[in-house]
Structure formats: structure tokens, C-alpha cells
C-alpha positions as semicolon CSV with decimal commas, in nm:
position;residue;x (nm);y (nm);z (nm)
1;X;6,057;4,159;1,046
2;X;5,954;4,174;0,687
3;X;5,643;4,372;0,626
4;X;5,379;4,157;0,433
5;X;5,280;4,291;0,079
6;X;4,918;4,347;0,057
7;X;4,838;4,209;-0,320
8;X;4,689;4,469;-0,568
9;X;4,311;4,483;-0,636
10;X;4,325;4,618;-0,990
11;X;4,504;4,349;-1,181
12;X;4,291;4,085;-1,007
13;X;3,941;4,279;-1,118
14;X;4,057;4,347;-1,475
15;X;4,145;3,925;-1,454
16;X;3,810;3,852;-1,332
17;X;3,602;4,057;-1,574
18;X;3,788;3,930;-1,896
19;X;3,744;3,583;-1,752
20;X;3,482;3,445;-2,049
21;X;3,430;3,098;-1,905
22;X;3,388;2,922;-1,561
23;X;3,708;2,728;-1,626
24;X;3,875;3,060;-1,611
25;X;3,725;3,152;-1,332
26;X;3,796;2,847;-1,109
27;X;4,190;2,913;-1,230
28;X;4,179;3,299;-1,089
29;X;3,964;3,141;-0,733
30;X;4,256;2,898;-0,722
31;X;4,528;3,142;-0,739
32;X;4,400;3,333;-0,507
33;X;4,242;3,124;-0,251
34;X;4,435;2,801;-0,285
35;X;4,559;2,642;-0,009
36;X;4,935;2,596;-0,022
37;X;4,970;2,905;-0,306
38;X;4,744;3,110;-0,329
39;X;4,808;3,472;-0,349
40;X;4,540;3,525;-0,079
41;X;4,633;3,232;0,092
42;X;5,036;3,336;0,140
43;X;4,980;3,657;0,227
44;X;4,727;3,581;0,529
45;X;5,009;3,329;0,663
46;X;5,276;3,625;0,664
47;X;5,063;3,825;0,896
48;X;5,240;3,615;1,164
49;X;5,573;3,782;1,035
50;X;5,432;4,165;1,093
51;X;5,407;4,377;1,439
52;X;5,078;4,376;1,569
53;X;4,986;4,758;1,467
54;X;5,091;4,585;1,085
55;X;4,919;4,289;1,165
56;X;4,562;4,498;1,234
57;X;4,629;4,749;0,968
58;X;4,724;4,487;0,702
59;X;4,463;4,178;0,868
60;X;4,193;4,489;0,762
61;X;4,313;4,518;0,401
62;X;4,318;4,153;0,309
63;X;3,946;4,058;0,464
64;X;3,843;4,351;0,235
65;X;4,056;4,233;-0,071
66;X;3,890;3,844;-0,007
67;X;3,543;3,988;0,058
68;X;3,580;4,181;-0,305
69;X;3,753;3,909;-0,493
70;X;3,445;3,674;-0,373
71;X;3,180;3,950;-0,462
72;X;3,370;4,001;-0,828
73;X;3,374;3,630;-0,868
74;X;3,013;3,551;-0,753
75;X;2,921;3,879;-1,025
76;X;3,097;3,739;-1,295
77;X;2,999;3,348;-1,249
78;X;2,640;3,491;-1,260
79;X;2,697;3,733;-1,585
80;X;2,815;3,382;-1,772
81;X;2,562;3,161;-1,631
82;X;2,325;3,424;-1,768
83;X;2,496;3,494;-2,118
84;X;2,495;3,099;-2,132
85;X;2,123;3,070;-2,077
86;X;2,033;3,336;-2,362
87;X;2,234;3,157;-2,611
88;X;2,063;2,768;-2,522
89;X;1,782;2,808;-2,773
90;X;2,100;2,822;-3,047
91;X;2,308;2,583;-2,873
92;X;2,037;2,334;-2,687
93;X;1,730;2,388;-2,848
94;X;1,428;2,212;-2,606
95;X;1,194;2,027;-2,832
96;X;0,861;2,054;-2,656
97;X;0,724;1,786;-2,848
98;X;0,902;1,503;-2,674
99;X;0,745;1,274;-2,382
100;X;0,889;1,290;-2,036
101;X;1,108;0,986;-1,950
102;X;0,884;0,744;-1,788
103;X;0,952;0,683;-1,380
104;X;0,830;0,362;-1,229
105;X;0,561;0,409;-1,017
106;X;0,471;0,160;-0,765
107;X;0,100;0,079;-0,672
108;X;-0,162;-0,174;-0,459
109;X;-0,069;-0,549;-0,436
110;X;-0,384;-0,752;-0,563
111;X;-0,477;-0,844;-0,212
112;X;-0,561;-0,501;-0,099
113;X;-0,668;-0,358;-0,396
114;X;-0,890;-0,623;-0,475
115;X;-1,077;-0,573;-0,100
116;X;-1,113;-0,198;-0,163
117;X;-1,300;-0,325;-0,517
118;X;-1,512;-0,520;-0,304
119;X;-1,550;-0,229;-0,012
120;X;-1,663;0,010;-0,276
121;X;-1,870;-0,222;-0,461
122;X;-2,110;-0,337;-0,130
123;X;-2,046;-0,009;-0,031
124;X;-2,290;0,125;-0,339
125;X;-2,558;-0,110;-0,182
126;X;-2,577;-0,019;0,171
127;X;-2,312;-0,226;0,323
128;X;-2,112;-0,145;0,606
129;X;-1,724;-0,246;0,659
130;X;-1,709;-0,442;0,989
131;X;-1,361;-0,508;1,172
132;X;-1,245;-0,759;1,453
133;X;-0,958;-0,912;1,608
134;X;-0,755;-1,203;1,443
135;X;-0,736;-1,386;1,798
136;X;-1,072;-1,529;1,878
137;X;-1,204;-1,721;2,153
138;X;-1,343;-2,078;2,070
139;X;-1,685;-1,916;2,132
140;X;-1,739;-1,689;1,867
141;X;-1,533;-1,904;1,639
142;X;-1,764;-2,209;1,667
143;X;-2,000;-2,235;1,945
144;X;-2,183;-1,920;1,854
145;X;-2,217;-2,019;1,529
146;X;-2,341;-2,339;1,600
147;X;-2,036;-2,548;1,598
148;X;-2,092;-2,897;1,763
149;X;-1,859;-3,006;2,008
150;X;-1,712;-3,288;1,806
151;X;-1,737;-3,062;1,453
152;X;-1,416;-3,115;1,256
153;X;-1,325;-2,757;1,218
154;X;-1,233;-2,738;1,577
155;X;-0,955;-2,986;1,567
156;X;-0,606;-2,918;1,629
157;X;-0,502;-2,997;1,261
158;X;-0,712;-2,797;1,087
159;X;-0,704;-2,472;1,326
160;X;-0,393;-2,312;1,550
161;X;-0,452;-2,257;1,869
162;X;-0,285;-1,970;2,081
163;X;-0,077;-2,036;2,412
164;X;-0,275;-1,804;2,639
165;X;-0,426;-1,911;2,974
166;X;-0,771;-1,965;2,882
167;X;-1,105;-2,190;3,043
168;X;-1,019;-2,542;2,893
169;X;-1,383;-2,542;2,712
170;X;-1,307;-2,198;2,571
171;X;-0,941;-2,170;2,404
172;X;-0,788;-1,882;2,248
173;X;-0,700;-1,945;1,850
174;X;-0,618;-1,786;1,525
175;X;-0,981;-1,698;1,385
176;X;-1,055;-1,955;1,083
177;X;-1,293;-1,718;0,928
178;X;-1,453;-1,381;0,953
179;X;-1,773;-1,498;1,110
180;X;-1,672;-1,436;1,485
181;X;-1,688;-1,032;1,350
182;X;-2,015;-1,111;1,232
183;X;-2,096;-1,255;1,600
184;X;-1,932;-0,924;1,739
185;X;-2,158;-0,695;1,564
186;X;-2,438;-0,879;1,614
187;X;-2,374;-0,879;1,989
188;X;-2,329;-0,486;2,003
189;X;-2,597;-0,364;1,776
190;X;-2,920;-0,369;1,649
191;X;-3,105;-0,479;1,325
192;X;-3,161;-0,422;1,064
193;X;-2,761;-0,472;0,971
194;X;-2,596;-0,482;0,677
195;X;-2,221;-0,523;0,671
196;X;-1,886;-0,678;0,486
197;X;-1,609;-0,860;0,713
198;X;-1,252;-0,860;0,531
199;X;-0,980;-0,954;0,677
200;X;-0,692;-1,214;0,756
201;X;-0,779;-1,580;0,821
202;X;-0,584;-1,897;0,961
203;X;-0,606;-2,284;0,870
204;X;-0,346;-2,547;0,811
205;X;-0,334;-2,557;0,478
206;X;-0,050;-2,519;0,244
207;X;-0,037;-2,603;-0,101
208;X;-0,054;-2,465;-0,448
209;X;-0,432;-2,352;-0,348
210;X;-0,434;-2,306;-0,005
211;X;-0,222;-2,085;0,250
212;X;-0,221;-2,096;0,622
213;X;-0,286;-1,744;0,614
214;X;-0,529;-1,603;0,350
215;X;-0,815;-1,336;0,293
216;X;-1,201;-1,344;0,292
217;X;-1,437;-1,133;0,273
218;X;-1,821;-1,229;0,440
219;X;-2,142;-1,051;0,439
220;X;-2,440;-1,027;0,659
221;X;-2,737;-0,844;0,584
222;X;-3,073;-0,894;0,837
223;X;-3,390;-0,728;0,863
224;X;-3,766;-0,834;0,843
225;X;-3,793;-0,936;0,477
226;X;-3,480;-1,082;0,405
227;X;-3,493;-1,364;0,197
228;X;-3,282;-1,579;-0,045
229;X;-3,412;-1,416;-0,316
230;X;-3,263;-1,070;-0,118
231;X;-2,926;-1,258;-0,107
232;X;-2,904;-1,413;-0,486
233;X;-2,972;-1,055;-0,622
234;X;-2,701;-0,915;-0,363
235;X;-2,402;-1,174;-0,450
236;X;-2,463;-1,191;-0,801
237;X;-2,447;-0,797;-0,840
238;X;-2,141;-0,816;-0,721
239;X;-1,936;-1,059;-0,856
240;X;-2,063;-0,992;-1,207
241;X;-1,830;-0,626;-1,097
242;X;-1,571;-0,735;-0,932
243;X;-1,474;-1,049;-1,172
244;X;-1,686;-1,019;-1,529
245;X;-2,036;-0,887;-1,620
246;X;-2,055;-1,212;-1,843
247;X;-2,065;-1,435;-1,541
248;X;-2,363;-1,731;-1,496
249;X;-2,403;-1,875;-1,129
250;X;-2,567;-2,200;-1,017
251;X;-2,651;-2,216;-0,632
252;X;-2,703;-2,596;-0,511
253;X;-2,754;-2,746;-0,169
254;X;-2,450;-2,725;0,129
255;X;-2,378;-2,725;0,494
256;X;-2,310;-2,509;0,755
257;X;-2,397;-2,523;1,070
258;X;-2,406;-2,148;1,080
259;X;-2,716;-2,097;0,845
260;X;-3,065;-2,279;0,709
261;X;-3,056;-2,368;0,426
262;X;-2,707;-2,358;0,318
263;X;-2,604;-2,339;-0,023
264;X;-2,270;-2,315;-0,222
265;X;-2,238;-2,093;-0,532
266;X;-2,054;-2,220;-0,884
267;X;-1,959;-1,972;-1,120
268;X;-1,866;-1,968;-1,518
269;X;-1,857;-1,680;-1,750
270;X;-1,702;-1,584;-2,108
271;X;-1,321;-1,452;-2,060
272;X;-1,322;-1,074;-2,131
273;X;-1,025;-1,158;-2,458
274;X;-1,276;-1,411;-2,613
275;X;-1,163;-1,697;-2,429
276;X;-1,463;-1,922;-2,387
277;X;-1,468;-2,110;-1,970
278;X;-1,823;-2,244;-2,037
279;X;-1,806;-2,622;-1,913
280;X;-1,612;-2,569;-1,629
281;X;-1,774;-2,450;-1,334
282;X;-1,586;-2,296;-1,009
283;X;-1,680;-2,291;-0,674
284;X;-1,629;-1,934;-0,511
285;X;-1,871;-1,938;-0,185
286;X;-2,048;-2,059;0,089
287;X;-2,417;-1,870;0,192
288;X;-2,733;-1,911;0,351
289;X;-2,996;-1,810;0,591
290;X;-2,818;-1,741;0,908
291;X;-2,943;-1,977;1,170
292;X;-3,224;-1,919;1,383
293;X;-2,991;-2,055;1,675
294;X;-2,725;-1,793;1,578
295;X;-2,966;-1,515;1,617
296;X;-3,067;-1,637;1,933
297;X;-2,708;-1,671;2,060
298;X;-2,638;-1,316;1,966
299;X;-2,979;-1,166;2,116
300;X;-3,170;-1,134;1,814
301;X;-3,562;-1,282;1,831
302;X;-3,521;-1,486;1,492
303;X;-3,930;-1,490;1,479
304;X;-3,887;-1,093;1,397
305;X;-3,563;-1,094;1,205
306;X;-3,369;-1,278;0,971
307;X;-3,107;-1,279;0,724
308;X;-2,852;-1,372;0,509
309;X;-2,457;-1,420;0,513
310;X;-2,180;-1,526;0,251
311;X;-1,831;-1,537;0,257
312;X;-1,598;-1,527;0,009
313;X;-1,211;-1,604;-0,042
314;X;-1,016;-1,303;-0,186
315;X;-0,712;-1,508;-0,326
316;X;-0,975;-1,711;-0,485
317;X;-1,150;-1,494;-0,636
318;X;-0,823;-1,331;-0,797
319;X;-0,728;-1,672;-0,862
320;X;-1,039;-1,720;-1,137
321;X;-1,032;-1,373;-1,210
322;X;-0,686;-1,359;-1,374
323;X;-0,638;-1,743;-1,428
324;X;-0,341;-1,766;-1,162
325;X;-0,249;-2,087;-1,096
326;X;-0,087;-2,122;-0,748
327;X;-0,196;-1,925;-0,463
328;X;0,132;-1,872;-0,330
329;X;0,239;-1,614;-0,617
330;X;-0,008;-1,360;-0,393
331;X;0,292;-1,376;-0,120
332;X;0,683;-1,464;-0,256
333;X;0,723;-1,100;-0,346
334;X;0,823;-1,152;-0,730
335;X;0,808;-0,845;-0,873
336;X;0,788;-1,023;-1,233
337;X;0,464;-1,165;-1,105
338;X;0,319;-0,804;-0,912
339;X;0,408;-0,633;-1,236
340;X;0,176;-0,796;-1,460
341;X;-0,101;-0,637;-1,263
């Protein structure tokens, strides 16, 4: 058998350190740990050619020549990473003055963002954020509220109803408001209250202004005192912050079978860029006294308390706010369109 040569340490370190750039190096780690040549490489494989006594003697020398040649290699890459790094301010010079590249960052969709506005804004005037379930019982969503039997609202084609074993006079449905979380929290606590409902809401609507599933926002506010004037002040507050401090509001007669008197509230103001919308007045809401009846139904002596409630649709309000012209934009997902805001 023919003894394997071990290769010689000194030629390969004196190769290493006059190496002067990485391409070098990667040559020398090639030729000597390269698969099919290299010198490291071929000389491991002729261990199999040796005795065994050669095989541990010389199997000893070459894990110690590998181990060094990686060491001296790992040195040296580090030396010219080094040497390269003291010589960028000549050969890259970093000009501090320049702006980061900009990243895209993402950030709220209207809908949400817009409901955290109005969370923050009632929030500043006492109001509470109330929560409920988005599959209601046809008592809290009308006859609570003081829904007829024969009221239009309950039909079929205006509200979806829910395939779940239920008392025939008392269905299950998709809630068509926020009220029934008004009805909730009247039912489990005590005035004086003061609380905003947002949340999803279901009707059979679809066109450019109206979505079978959409937003609102309502408010209820009762205590001893409480009187239109209370609410006027209240509303008006806040849409002059959430859609412009130029905004004029005329309240005129409406009903609801939910509240005494009932109004409805138009809105015009002067666009922020100049852009005069006198003439042209908007409905945004619903309001009133709640109903003596609706007090009663939730436990609440309506000759010791009373109070107000509003409600509001979020999509609408965005609608006026930025002049958007077709509610479905709030829900295809465009990014051109989320962009712009």
C-alpha cells in the first residue's frame, strides 16, 4: 500500500497571508477543500489506501492541517474585511445629508379609523363604548323599541332573517341597527347612562348608496334633565370634529317609533379647500327623545328619567366628508382608492 502524503503547512500559510483579496482567498479554500481536487480533499480519500496505525497517525495530521487552514482563512478574510472598511470613507464616502428611501407603510381603512375618531371624540364627553351581538332576536330589534306588528321594517325584504329554531312570534335575524345594544344596556344597568353603539348592520339594500352590510354608530345618553337642548349641543359638537368645524345643521320633524319627538338632522358646511356646499343640504341622522314606552320595556320609570338617542351611518358620514360617490368603494379592496386616504 502506498503511504498517503500529508500536504505541507508552510506553503499553504505563506499563500494565505499574501492573499490581498477575497477572490484570492476563495481560489486557495477551493484548492484545498474542493470536492473532486482539492489538496485536502484527495488526501483524506487516500486514507483508505494506508494501514490502520497510518490511517490514525496520518487521519490526526490532516484534521489539524484543515482545522489551521480554516483558522488562517477565517484570520485573513477578517484582516481584509477590516482593511476594506478603513479605506470606505476614500472609496464610498456616506453622505449623511441624504433622506432614507421611503418604505410603504400600510395603515387604518376609513371604516375603522373613522369609528375610533368618533370613539375618542364622545369619549371626551362622557360617553361610554357599548358592544352587542350582530344576531338579534325580533324582540330587541323591534318590539322593544316599539315596533308595531305590521311596521315595515320587519318584513322579509327589507331585513334577513336567520335559520335557527326560534318561537314563531320571536325570530332570530341579522340586527338592522344598533338599537337592540342600546336595549341590552338598558336592561343590565342603571341610569344615568351615557354610551356610543358602533358596529356592523344588515338590510337589503345594494346600490351605489346602500350596502347590505354597513356601519353605524348610535348614542344614548339618559338621566333626569336630559333634554333636546342636551342632545343638539351633544351631536353638533361632534360632527363639527369629526367632518368640518364650518358645518350648519337644521333639525326638522321625523318618525320613529323608538323616540318622542323624533327629528332628522340636515347638514351643510364650507369645504375645508374653499369649495362652497351651501344650497345643498344632506341628511346624516335620525334622533329623538327615547320613548317613554322604551323605558318602560327596559325597566326604567320614564316619570324619573329620560333621554336622548341618535344614530348615525359611518359610510355616510365618510361619504360627505370626502365627497365619495358610491358606497361600495369602502369594500372592493382597490388600493388606488384606500391610498388616497
Amino acid at each position: 500500500m502506498t503511504s498517503p502524503a500529508v500536504p505541507s503547512l508552510s506553503g499553504i500559510q505563506e499563500r494565505i497571508r499574501s492573499a490581498s483579496t477575497v477572490l484570492e482567498l476563495d481560489a486557495i479554500e477551493q484548492d484545498l477543500f474542493g470536492r473532486k481536487q482539492g489538496l485536502l480533499t484527495v488526501a483524506m480519500k487516500e486514507l483508505s489506501q494506508a494501514t490502520p496505525e497510518e490511517r490514525i497517525a496520518k487521519g490526526k495530521s490532516l484534521n489539524a492541517l484543515k482545522q489551521e487552514c480554516t483558522t488562517l482563512l477565517a484570520d485573513r478574510r477578517r484582516e481584509l474585511s477590516l482593511s476594506a472598511l478603513g479605506s470606505l470613507a476614500q472609496t464610498d464616502p456616506l453622505d449623511v445629508t441624504l433622506d432614507l428611501p421611503k418604505h410603504d407603510r400600510g395603515h387604518l381603512h376609513l371604516i375603522p379609523e373613522f369609528i375610533r375618531s368618533v370613539e375618542e371624540v364622545f369619549g371626551r364627553m362622557g360617553f361610554g363604548v357599548a358592544e352587542g351581538p350582530e344576531i338579534e332576536d325580533e324582540a330587541r330589534q323591534f318590539d322593544l323599541l316599539n315596533f308595531p306588528r305590521e311596521h315595515a321594517a320587519r318584513d322579509a325584504q327589507d331585513i334577513f332573517y336567520v335559520d335557527i329554531d326560534a318561537p314563531p312570534d320571536n325570530r332570530f335575524l341579522l340586527r338592522g341597527h344598533t338599537s337592540p345594544v342600546q336595549i341590552r344596556y338598558m336592561q343590565t344597568h342603571k341610569p344615568p347612562l351615557r354610551i356610543i353603539c358602533p358596529g356592523k348592520v344588515y338590510r337589503k339594500d345594494a346600490d351605489a348608496t346602500h350596502s347590505p352590510m354597513f356601519h353605524q354608530f348610535e348614542g344614548l345618553m339618559i338621566d333626569r334633565d336630559t333634554s333636546l337642548a342636551n342632545m343638539k349641543a351633544v351631536m353638533i359638537t361632534a360632527i363639527r370634529e369629526l367632518i368640518s368645524p364650518n358645518a350648519e345643521f337644521r333639525f326638522r320633524t321625523g318618525f320613529f317609533p323608538f323616540v318622542e319627538p323624533g327629528l332628522e338632522v340636515d347638514m351643510r358646511w364650507q369645504g375645508d379647500e374653499g369649495a362652497s356646499r351651501e344650497g345643498k343640504w344632506m341628511e346624516i341622522a335620525g334622533c329623538g327623545m327615547v320613548h317613554p314606552s322604551v323605558l318602560k320595556n327596559c325597566g326604567i320609570d320614564p316619570k324619573k328619567w329620560q333621554g336622548f338617542a341618535f344614530g348615525f351611518g359611518v359610510e355616510r358620514m365618510l361619504m360627505i366628508k370626502h365627497q365619495i360617490p358610491d358606497l361600495r368603494s369602502f369594500f372592493e379592496g382597490d388600493l388606488r382608492f384606500l391610498r388616497q386616504f
